[in-house]
N, C-alpha and C positions, 0 to 999 in steps of 0.2 A: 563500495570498498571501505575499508573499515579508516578510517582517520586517526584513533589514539595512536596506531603502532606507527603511521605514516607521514604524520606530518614533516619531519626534517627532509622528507623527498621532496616536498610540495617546493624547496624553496629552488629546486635545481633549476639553471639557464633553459629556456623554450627551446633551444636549438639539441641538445646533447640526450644520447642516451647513456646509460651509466652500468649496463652490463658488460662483463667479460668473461669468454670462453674459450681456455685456452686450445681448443681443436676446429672450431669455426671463426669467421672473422663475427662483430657487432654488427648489428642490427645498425646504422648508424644513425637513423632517424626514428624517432618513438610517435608512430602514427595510433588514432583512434583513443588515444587517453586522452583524459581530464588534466588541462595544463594550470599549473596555478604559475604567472610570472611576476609571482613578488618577489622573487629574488633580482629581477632584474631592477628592482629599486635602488638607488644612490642611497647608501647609508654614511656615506663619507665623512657628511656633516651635516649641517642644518636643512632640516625640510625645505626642498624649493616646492612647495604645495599645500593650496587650500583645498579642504570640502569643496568639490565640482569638480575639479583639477585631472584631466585626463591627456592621455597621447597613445596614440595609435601603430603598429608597427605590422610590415610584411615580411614573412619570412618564406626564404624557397629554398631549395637546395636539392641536391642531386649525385647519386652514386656512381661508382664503378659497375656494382651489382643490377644499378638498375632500377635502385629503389628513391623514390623522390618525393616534395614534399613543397606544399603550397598553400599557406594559410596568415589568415590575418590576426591578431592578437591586439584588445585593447587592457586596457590598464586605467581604472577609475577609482579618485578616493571618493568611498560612497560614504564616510561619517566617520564620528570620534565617537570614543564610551569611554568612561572610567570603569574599569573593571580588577574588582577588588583591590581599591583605593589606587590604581596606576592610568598614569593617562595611556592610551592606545590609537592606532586610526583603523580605521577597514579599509582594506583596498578589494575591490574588484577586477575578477579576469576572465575578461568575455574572448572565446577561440570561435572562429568561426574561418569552417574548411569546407568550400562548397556548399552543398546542399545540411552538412552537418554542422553544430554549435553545441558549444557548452560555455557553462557558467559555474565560477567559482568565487569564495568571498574569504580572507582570510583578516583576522584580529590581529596586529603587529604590537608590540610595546615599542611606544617612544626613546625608552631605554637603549631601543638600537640602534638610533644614528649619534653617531659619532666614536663609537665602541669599535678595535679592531677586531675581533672576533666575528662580528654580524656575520661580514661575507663566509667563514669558515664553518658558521655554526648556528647559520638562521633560526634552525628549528630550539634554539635556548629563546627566544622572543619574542614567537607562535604564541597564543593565546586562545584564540578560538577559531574555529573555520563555518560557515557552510556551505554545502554542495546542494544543495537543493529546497524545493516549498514540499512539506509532507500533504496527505490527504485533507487535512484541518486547515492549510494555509498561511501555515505557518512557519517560519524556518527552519531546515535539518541542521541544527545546531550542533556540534562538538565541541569541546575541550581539546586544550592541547592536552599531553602528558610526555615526560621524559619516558625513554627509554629506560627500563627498568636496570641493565648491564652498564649504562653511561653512568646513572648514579652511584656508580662505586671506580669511577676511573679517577686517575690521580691527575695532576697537573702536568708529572713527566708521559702520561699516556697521551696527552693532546699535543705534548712537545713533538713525542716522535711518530708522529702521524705517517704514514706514506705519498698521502694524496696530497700534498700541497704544493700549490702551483709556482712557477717561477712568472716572475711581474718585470717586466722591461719599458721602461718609458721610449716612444720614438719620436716623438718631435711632435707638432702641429700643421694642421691641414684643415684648410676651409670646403668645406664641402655642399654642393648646392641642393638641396632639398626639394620635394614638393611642396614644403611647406616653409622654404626660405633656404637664405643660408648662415652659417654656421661657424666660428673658427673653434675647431675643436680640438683637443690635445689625444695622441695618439696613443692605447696602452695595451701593450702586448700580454695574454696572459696563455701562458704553458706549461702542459701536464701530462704528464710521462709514466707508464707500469710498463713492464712486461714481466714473464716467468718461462717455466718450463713445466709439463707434467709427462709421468712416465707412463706407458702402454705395456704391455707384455713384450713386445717387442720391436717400440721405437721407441722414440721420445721426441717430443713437440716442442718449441721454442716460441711464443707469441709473443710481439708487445702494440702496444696504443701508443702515440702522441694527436694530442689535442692541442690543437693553436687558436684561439678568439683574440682577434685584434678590433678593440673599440674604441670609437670615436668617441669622443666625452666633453659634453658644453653643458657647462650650468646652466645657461639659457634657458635649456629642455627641463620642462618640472617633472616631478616624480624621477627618474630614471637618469638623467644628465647625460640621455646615451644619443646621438644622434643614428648611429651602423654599427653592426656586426659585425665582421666577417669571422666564418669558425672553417677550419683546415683538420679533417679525421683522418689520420693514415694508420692504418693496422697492417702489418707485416709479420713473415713466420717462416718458420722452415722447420723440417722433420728430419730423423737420422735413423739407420737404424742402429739396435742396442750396442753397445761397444765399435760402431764405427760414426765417430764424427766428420761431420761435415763441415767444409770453410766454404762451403757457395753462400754466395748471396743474400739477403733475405728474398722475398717472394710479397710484392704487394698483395694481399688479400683481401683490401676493401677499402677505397678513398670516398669520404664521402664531405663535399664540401658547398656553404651555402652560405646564406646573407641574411641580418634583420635589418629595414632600412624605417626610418619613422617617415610615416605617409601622412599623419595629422596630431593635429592638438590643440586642446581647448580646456573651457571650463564654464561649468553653467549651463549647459545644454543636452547632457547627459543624465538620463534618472536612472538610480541601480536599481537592478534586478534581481538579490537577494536581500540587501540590509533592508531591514523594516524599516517605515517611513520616523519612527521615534529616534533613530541613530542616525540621521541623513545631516546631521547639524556639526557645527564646531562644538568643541569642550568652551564652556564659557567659561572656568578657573584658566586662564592663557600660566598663571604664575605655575600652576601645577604641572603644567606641559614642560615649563624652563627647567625650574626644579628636575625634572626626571630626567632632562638632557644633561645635565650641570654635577649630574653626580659621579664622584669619580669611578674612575672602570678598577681601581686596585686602590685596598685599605692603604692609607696614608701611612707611611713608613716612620718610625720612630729610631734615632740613634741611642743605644743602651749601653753606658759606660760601664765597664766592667765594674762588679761589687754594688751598683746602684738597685735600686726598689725597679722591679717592673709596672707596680702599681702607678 
């Protein structure tokens, strides 16, 4: 699969699929692809993680339709690079679904934690990826690249986005682990579409809401996520042309499941794409601060009327 046109997908949640049709309900689990879970990284604030530093997480879940889903997901920072003068880290994402696995490696800029944007717009602090070793042994290397149609959107085009989620704090909850326990703070996140398209001679009405409520402890390196839980309800109803209908909607497809962290460590894992020359920290640590420390918006200047801009 080609990577320049794709990266901004790579950073979507492990759990969600992100099609919609307004005549069938979604698919609501995305089985047999290549998962990269660096979005589920904590860009909130400061890196809780060194070189080695991984955590491990199970996911399952289960439809109305029938369709289900049961696989394990690690997360490893496999090295630092400066790349073209920016500090970055590599994370690793090993899926492994049965008898099946894959492996993925993506190049982050440092520049993204602490930025409100990240979570909205990971694919601006993409870098590089690889998906695989070629026939020489070497790794299937990409570049990011923008989106060729973002590079001409304005600032009111990102304002009025449709897809942005509503964010609810609930409270705090200790929750017991296989791998300990936890006091975690609880944060609700929901996302909402629906439409209508017209046939010859009815007209379809569909919409989605998505619910992910997760547990959150800085405790947890990389991710500060302890659990999941995600809630997919797609609902709909048909008319025909010039007569509406006030029934109901009609469930179409619930599909709902769990990420829960089963392990974590550091130091005991070696990746299996970054070349062994990038498995290290950035030794400049001042170059790392620097790129976190700069501000997210040019520093604003008050301009008295009649005064020099200069």
């Amino acid at each position: 699969m080609s990577r320049a046109g794709t990266l901004l997908g790579r950073a979507a949640l492990i759990l969600l699929a992100c099609g919609l049709a307004l005549s069938s309900p979604v698919r609501a689990f995305a089985q047999q692809e290549v998962i990269d879970a660096v979005g589920l990284m904590d860009f909130s604030g400061r890196p809780n993680f060194h070189v080695g530093s991984w955590v491990k997480y199970h996911t399952v879940g289960k439809s109305l339709l029938g369709h289900s889903d049961d696989y394990t997901t690690t997360l490893l920072i496999a090295g630092e690079e400066v790349a073209w003068g920016e500090p970055c880290v590599w994370i690793e994402t090993w899926v492994d679904r049965g008898a099946q696995s894959s492996v993925t490696a993506s190049l982050v800029s440092y520049a993204a934690f602490g930025d409100t944007m990240t979570n909205n717009h990971l694919g601006w602090f993409l870098r590089k990826s690889i998906d695989g070793i070629d026939e020489a042994g070497r790794p299937d290397l990409t570049l990011a690249t923008r989106e060729e149609n973002e590079l001409k959107l304005r600032k009111a085009n990102w304002d009025a986005e449709p897809s942005q989620a509503a964010l609810d704090t609930l409270g705090n909850e200790t929750l017991t682990l296989p791998v300990g326990s936890f006091k975690t703070m609880k944060v609700s996140r929901t996302r909402a579409h629906g439409g209508t398209t017209d046939l010859p001679d009815s007209t379809i009405y569909y919409e989605q809401r998505v619910e992910e409520v997760y547990y959150r402890s800085r405790e947890i390196p990389i991710t500060s996520l302890a659990k999941m839980d995600m809630d997919d309800l797609q609902r709909g109803k048909s008319w025909a042309i010039g007569h509406f209908t006030r029934d109901s909607l009609k469930i179409l497809e619930r599909a709902q499941g769990s990420t829960t962290l089963v392990a974590m460590g550091r130091g005991d894992l070696l990746p299996k794409l970054v070349p062994p020359s990038l498995r290290k920290p950035i030794v400049d640590r001042k170059l790392v601060e620097e790129t976190m420390n700069q501000p997210m918006e040019p520093t604003m200047r008050t301009i008295r009327r009649g005064s020099s801009t200069r």
